[in-house]
C-alpha positions in Angstrom: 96.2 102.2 73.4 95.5 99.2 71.2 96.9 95.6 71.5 98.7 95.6 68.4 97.7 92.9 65.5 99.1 90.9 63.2 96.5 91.3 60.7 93.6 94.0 61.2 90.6 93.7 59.0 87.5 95.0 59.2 85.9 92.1 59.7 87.9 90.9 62.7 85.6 94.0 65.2 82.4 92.3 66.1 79.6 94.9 67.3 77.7 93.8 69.7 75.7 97.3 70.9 77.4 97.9 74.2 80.6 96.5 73.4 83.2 95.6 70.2 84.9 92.5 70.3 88.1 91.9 68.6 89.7 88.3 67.7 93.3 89.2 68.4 94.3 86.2 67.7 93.1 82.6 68.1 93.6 82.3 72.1 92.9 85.8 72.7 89.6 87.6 72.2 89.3 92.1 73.3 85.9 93.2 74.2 85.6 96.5 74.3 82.9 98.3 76.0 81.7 101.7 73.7 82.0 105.3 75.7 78.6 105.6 78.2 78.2 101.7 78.4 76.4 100.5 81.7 78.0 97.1 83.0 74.5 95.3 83.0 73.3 91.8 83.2 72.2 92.3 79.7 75.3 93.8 78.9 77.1 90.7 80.5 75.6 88.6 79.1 75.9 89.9 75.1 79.1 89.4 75.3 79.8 85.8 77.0 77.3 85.1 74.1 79.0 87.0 71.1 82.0 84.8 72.0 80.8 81.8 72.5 79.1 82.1 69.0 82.1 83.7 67.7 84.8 82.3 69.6 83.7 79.3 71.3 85.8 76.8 69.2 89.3 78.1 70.4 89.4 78.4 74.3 90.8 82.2 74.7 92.0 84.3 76.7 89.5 87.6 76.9 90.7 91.0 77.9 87.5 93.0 78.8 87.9 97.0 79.0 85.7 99.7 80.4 85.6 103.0 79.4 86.4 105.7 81.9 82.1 106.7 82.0 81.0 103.7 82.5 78.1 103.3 84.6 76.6 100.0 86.5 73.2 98.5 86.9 73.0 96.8 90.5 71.4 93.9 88.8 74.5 92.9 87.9 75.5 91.8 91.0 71.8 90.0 91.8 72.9 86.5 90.5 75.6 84.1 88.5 75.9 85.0 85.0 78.1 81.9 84.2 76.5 79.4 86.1 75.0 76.5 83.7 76.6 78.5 80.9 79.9 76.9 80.4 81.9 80.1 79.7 84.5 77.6 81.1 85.0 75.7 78.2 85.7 78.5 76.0 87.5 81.2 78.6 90.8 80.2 80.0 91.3 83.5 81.7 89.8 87.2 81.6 91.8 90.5 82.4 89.6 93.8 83.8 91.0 96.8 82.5 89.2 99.8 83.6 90.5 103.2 85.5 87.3 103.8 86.8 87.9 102.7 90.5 83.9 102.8 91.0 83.2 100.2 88.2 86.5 98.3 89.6 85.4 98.0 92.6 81.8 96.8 91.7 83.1 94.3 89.3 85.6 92.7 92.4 82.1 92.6 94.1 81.0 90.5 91.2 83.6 88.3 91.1 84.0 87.5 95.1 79.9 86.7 95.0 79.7 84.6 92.3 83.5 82.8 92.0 84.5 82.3 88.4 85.3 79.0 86.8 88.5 80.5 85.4 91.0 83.1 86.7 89.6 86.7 87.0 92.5 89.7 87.8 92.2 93.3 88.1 94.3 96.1 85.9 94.5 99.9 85.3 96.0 99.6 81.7 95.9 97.3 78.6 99.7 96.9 79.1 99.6 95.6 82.5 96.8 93.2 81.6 98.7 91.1 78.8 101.4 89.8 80.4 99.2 88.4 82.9 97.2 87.2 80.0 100.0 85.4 78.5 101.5 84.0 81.8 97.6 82.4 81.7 97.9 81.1 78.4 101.2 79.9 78.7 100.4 77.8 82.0 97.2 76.7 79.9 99.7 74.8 77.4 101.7 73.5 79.8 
């Protein structure tokens, strides 16, 4: 199921190896992790870098989805990938879609280590995810 777009170019899917980011529009950025991905610090960390050289000059929203195979690397959980990086100047909010409970869970680990600087919430299905997206976004520009 695909957020649906406005306008859909070519240009607007940004590989990035593990993952394809998609500028929805201005305050709301898709990255989409490819079939067999592993969620890996270098992983991670491609795509808070993709955006903020991509992105960075509208603070967005970001949907991030798993595929159903994903796999994890425990490195993931060893440190802070967003501390020093200021992610939170860029990212008002990011929605987890993924229907893998193992990668869920994993990925709530993440989050209740290392605290984001922006809200973080859980969902089974892109649907569910962008309402809570725009609810962020609309308290954002309130």
């Amino acid at each position: 199921i695909r957020i649906p777009t406005i306008h859909r170019h070519m240009s607007d899917l940004i590989d990035i190896g593990p993952a394809l980011l998609e500028n929805v529009r201005p305050d709301l950025v898709v990255v989409r992790f490819k079939p067999g991905s592993v969620a890996s610090p270098t992983a991670f960390e491609a795509s808070m870098e993709a955006r903020r050289m991509h992105f960075s000059e509208n603070p967005h929203a970001v949907m991030l989805i798993s595929p159903d195979d994903a796999d994890f690397d425990p490195g993931v959980l060893s440190r802070d990938h967003y501390r020093g990086r200021k992610t939170e100047d860029f990212t008002l909010a990011l929605a987890f879609v993924s229907r893998n409970p193992t990668i869920t869970n994993i990925i709530e680990l993440y989050y209740a280590i290392h605290y984001p600087p922006f809200p973080v919430k859980f969902f089974t299905t892109e649907e569910e995810a962008l309402p809570w997206l725009e609810q962020q976004l609309a308290r954002q520009k309130a």
